[in-house]
C-alpha positions in Angstrom: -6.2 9.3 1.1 -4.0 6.5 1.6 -3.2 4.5 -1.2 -1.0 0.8 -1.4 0.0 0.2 -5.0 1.4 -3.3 -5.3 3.7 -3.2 -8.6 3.9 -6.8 -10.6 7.7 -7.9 -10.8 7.2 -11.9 -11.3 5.5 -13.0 -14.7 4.3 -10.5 -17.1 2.8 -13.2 -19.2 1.1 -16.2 -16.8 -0.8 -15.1 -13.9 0.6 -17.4 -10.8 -0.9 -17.9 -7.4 1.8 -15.5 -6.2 -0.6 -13.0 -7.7 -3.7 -13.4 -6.6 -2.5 -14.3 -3.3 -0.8 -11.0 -2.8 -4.3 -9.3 -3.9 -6.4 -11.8 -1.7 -3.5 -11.0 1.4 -3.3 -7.0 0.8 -7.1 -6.5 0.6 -8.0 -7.2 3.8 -5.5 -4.6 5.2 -6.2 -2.1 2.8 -9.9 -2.5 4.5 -9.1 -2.6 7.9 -6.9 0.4 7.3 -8.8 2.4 5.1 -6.3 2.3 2.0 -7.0 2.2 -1.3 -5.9 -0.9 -3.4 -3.4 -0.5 -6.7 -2.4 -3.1 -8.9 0.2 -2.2 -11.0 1.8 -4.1 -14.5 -0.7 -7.4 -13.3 -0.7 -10.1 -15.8 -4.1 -10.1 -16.8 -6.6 -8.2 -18.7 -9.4 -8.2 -16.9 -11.6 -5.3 -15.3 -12.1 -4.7 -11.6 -15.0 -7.0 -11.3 -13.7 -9.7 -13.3 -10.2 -9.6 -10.7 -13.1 -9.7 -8.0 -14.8 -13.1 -8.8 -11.1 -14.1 -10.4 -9.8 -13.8 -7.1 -13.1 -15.2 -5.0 -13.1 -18.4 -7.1 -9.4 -19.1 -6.5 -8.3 -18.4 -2.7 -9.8 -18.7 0.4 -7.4 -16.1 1.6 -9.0 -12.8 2.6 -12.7 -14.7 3.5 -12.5 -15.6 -0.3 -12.4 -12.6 -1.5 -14.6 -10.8 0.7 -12.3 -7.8 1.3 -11.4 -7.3 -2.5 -15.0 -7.0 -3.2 -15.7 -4.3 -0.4 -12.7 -2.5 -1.5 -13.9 -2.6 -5.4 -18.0 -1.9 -4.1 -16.4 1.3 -2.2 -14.3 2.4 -5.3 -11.2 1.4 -3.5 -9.8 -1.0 -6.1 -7.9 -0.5 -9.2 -5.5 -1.6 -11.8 -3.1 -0.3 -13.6 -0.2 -0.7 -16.2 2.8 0.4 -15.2 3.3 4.0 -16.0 5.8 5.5 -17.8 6.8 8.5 -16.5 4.7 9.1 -13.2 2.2 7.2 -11.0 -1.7 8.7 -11.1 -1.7 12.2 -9.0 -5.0 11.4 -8.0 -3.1 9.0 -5.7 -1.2 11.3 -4.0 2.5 11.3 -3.5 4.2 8.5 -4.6 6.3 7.0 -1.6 9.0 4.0 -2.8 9.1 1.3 -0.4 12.5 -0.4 0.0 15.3 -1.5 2.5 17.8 0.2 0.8 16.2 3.8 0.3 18.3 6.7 -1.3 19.3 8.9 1.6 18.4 12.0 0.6 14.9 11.1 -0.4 14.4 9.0 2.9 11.7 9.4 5.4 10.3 7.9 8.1 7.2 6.0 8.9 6.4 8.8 11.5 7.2 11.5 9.1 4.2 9.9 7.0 2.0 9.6 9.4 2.4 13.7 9.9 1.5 14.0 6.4 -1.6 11.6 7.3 -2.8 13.7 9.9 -2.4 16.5 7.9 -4.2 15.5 5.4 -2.2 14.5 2.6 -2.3 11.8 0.4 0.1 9.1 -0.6 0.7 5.9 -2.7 2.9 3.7 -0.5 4.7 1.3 -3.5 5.2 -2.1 -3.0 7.3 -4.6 -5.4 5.4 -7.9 -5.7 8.9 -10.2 -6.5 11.9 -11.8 -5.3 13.8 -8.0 -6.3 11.5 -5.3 -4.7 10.5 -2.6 -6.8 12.4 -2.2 -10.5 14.7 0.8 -9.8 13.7 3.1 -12.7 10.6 3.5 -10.4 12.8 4.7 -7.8 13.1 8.4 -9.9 9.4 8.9 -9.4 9.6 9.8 -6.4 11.8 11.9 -3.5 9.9 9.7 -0.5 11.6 6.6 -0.3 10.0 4.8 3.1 12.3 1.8 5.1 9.5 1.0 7.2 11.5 -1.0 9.6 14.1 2.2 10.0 16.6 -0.2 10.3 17.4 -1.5 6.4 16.0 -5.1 7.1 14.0 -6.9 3.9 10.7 -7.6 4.3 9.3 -10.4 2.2 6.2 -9.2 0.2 3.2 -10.0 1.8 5.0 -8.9 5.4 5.8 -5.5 3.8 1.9 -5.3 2.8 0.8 -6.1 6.4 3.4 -3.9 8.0 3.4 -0.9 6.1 -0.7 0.2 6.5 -0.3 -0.9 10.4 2.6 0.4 11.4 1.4 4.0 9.7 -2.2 3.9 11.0 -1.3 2.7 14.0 1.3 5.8 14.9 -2.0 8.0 13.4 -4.4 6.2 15.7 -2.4 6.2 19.3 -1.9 9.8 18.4 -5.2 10.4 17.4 -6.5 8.7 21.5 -3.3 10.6 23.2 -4.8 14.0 21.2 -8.4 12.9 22.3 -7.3 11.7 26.2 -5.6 14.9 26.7 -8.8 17.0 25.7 -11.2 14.7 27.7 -8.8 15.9 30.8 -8.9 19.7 29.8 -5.3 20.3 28.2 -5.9 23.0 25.6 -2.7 22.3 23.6 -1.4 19.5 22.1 
């Protein structure tokens, strides 16, 4: 399972169209991609379905919502506080998104994508703010991901449409090269 938890780092108080524009933006990919949805340290108190019609009645964005409904009517949506001391195992392995990952703990969008196809699961962590991810988060986990390889900041909602493609689509070609190769009678890939 693939999960993208998007973590709150604007207003912890006021709920602001940053917000639910980030949800309407990241719900549409999570669908396309087959990801789970996290919403982490959010602003309101509302359950899934109220953040549903919350979320329909303000933005267009997404087909008004469409996605984020999908996602919560397949049990693919769901909020959070921040934890304290670990992100939910259920989750899988907590990955820290960030330009700047730690070196020792870094790893590469292909080195995920092994893990995909192997079957493992992980929480890909996404900072919704002007400062990325807060970096006491940064000790949860030894996967820290620089999904462009090259250290270059990606602005929130490009992060949230790069991450799930980028991974899914390096599963996917290799996934048809895997299935091409059989079709022509190659045993071993």
């Amino acid at each position: 399972m693939l999960t993208l938890g998007i973590v709150n780092t604007y207003d912890k108080i006021k709920v602001l169209d940053a917000h639910y524009r980030a949800i309407a933006r990241a719900a549409p990919i999570c669908y396309a991609y087959g990801f789970t949805l996290c919403l982490f340290d959010f602003p309101f108190k509302m359950t899934p379905e109220e953040l549903v019609e919350y979320v329909m009645d303000k933005t267009t964005i997404g087909e008004s919502g469409k996605y984020l409904k999908l996602l919560h009517e397949s049990n693919r949506l769901f909020v959070f506080d921040l934890p304290k001391k670990g992100f939910q195992s259920q989750f899988g392995t907590p990955v820290i998104t960030s330009s700047k990952p730690e070196e020792k703990y870094a790893v590469t969008p292909e080195e995920i994508a092994d893990g995909v196809e192997r079957n493992k699961s992980y929480l890909l962590l996404v900072g919704l703010g002007r400062k990325g991810l807060p970096k006491k988060l940064f000790s949860f986990s030894d996967h820290h991901l620089d999904i462009t390889c090259e250290g270059i900041s990606l602005e929130t909602c490009t992060a949230i449409g790069t991450i799930p493609s980028y991974i899914m689509g390096i599963v996917n070609t290799r996934k048809k090269l895997k299935d091409s190769y059989r079709e022509r009678g190659y045993q071993r890939i």
